[in-house]
GUFIZA-742002 format. One line per 3 residues: for each residue x, y, z of C-alpha. Coordinates in Angstrom, 3 decimals. Layout:
// residues N
X Y Z | ... $
***
This chain:
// residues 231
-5.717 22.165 20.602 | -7.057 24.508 22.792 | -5.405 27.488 24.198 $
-4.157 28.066 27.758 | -5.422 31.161 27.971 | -8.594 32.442 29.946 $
-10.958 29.447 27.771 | -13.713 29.497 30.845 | -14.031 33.363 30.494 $
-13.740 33.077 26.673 | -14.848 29.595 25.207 | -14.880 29.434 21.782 $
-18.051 27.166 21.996 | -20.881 26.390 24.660 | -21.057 23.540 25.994 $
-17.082 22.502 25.975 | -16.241 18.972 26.799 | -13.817 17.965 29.385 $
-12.906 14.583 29.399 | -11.553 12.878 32.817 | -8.480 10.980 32.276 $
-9.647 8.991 35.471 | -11.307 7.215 32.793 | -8.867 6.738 30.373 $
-6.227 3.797 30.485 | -3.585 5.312 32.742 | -0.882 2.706 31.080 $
-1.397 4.772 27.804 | -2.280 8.138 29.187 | -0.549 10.280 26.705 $
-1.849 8.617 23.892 | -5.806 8.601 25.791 | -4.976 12.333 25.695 $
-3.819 12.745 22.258 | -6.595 10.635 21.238 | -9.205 13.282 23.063 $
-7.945 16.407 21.800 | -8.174 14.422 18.170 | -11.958 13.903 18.948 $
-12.363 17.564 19.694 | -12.585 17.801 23.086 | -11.834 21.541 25.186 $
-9.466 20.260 27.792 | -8.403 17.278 30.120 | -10.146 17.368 33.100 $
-7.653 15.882 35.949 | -8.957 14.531 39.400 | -7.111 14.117 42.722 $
-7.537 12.853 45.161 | -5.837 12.387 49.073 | -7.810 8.910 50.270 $
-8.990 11.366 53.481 | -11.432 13.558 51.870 | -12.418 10.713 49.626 $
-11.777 7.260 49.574 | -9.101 7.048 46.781 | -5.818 7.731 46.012 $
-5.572 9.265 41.922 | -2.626 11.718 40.732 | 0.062 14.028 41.480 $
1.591 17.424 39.905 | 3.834 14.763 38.166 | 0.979 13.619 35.898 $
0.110 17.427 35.333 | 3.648 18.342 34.688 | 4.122 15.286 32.220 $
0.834 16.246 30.279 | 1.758 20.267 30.471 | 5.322 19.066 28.466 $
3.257 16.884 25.811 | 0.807 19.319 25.451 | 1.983 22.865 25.920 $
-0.855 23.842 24.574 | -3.546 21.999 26.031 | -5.977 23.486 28.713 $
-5.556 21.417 31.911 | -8.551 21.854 34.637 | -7.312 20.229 37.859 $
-9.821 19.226 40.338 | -8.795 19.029 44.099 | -10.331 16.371 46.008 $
-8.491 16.872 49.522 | -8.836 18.027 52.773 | -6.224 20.239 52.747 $
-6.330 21.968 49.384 | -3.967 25.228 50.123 | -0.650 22.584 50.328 $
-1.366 21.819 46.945 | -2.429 24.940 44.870 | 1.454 26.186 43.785 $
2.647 22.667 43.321 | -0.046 22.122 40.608 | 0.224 25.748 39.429 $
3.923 24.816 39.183 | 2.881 21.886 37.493 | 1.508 23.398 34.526 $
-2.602 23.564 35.725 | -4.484 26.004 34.132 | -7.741 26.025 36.306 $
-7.661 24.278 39.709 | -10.885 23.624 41.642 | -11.777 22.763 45.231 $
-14.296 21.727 47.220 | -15.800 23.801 49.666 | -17.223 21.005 52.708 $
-13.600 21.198 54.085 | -12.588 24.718 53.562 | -15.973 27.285 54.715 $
-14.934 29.177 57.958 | -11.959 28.100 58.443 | -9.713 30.710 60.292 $
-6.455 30.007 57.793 | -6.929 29.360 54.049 | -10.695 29.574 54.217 $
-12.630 30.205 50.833 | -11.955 33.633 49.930 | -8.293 32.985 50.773 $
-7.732 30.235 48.683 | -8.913 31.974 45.850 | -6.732 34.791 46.213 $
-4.141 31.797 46.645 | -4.907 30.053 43.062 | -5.278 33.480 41.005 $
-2.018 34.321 42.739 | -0.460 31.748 41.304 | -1.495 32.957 37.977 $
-4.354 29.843 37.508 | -8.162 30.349 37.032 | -10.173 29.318 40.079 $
-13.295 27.243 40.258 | -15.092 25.866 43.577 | -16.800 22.630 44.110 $
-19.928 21.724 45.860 | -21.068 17.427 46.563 | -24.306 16.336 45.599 $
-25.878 17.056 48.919 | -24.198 20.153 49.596 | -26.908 23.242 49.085 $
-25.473 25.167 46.255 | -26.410 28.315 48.607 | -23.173 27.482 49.955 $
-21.151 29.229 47.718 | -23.517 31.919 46.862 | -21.304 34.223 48.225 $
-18.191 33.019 46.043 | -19.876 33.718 42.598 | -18.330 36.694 41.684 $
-15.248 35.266 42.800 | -14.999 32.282 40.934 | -14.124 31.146 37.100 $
-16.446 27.997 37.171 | -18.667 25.869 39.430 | -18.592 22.470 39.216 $
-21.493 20.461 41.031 | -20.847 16.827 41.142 | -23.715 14.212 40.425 $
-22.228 11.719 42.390 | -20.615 10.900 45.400 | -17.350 11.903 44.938 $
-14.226 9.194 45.106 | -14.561 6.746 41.862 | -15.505 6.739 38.343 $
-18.098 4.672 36.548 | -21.079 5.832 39.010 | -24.504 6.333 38.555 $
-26.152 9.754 37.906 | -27.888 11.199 40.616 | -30.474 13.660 38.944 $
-31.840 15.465 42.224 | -28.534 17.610 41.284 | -29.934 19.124 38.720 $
-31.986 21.495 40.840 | -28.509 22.690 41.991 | -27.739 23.559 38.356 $
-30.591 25.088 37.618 | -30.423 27.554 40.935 | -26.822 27.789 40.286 $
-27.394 28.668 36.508 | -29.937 31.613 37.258 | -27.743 33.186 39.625 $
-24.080 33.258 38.435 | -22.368 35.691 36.365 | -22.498 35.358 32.487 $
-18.692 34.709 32.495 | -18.435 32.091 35.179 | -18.665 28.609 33.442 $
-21.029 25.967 35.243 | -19.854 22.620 35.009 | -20.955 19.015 35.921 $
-18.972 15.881 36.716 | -20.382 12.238 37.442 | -22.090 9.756 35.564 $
-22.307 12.058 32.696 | -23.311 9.842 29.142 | -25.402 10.658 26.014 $
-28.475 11.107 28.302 | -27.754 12.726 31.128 | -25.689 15.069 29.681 $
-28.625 16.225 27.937 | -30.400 16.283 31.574 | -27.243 18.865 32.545 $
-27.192 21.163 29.614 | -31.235 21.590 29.999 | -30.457 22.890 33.305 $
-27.650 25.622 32.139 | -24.311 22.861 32.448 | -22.122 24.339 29.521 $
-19.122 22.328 30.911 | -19.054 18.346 30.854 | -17.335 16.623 32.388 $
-17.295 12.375 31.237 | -14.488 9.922 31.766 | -16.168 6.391 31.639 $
-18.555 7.092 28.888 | -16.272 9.526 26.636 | -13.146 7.150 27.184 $
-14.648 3.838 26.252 | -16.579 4.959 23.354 | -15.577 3.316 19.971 $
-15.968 6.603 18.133 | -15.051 9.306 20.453 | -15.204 12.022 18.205 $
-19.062 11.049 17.838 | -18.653 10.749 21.723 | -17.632 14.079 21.883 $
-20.390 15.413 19.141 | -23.104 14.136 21.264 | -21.905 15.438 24.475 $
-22.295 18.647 22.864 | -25.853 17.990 21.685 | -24.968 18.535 18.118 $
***
């Protein structure tokens, strides 16, 4: 099981899988999770959400915490889907997250915890820091975050539910995103993610995939896992 260390910064492997546990069966989420880390995977990717910035309610710290004390181990990468990230960076920090993530549509400009801030918020609280940008959201948007950041997740689809399709005009995104980043900050793509678009991602410089639906409902998800990778 991977260690909670600095893995973005220092990955053992390229590309690392992070399976969503959106996708697993949340009445058996511990075993789901054991099961993962069995197939290989990196880390447990964890989505919330606040039913304002999207349209669905997912998880609290209490899910983080409960996975931290199974898994004390285990790399847990948090993904904020809310309007108001900054009330919940030290409760998931507390929690047991190891990189939280948040979207920058409601957060650019503002006067209190804008972009910068909350960064300095999450590394604060001991955490590595990623920022996230929505399908239609011009990745020159966070240009100016890139030496700030520990990853960059771009979303190929509308944020809110699993199970969507892939939207492959994101992969520009990637690509311009890719070229321009630091060597040490991980990219990273979430959203309809299977055995062939996941190919589509790493061609244009993805080294972090995310998959829920297609990684949790596989029969053989160490082979799940092995493809993801491209091996």
């Amino acid at each position: 099981m991977p260690s909670r260390c600095h893995l973005l910064n220092d990955p053992p492997r390229l590309p690392m899988i992070f399976p969503s546990v959106l996708g697993c069966d949340m009445t058996r989420i511990l075993d789901e999770c054991r099961s993962a880390f069995d197939a290989g995977v990196d880390a447990l990717h964890i989505d919330i959400m606040d039913g304002h910035f999207v349209p669905n309610l997912t998880m609290g710290p209490r899910i983080v915490q409960l996975l931290r004390e199974h898994f004390p181990d285990a790399y847990l990468d948090v993904h904020l889907m809310l309007d108001h990230p900054e009330k919940f960076v030290t409760p998931f920090a507390d929690a047991g997250a190891n990189n939280i993530t948040y979207h920058i549509e409601p957060t650019v400009g503002r006067d209190k915890f804008n972009e910068h801030e909350l960064l300095r918020m999450i590394h604060g609280c001991g955490c590595q820091a990623g920022i996230c940008i929505n399908p239609h959201t011009p990745p020159q948007s966070i240009e100016h975050l890139l030496i700030e950041v520990d990853l960059v997740l771009v979303m190929s689809v509308h944020p809110g539910f699993g199970g969507q399709k892939f939207m492959p005009e994101v992969l520009d995104s990637a690509r311009w995103l890719s070229q321009r980043k630091p060597d040490h900050v991980r990219l990273q793509m979430d959203g309809g993610i299977n055995p062939d678009t996941t190919a589509l991602a790493r061609d244009a410089g993805v080294d972090v995939i995310v998959a829920g639906t297609a990684f949790f409902r596989s029969d053989d998800r160490a082979k799940m896992c092995a493809t993801l990778r491209g091996e």
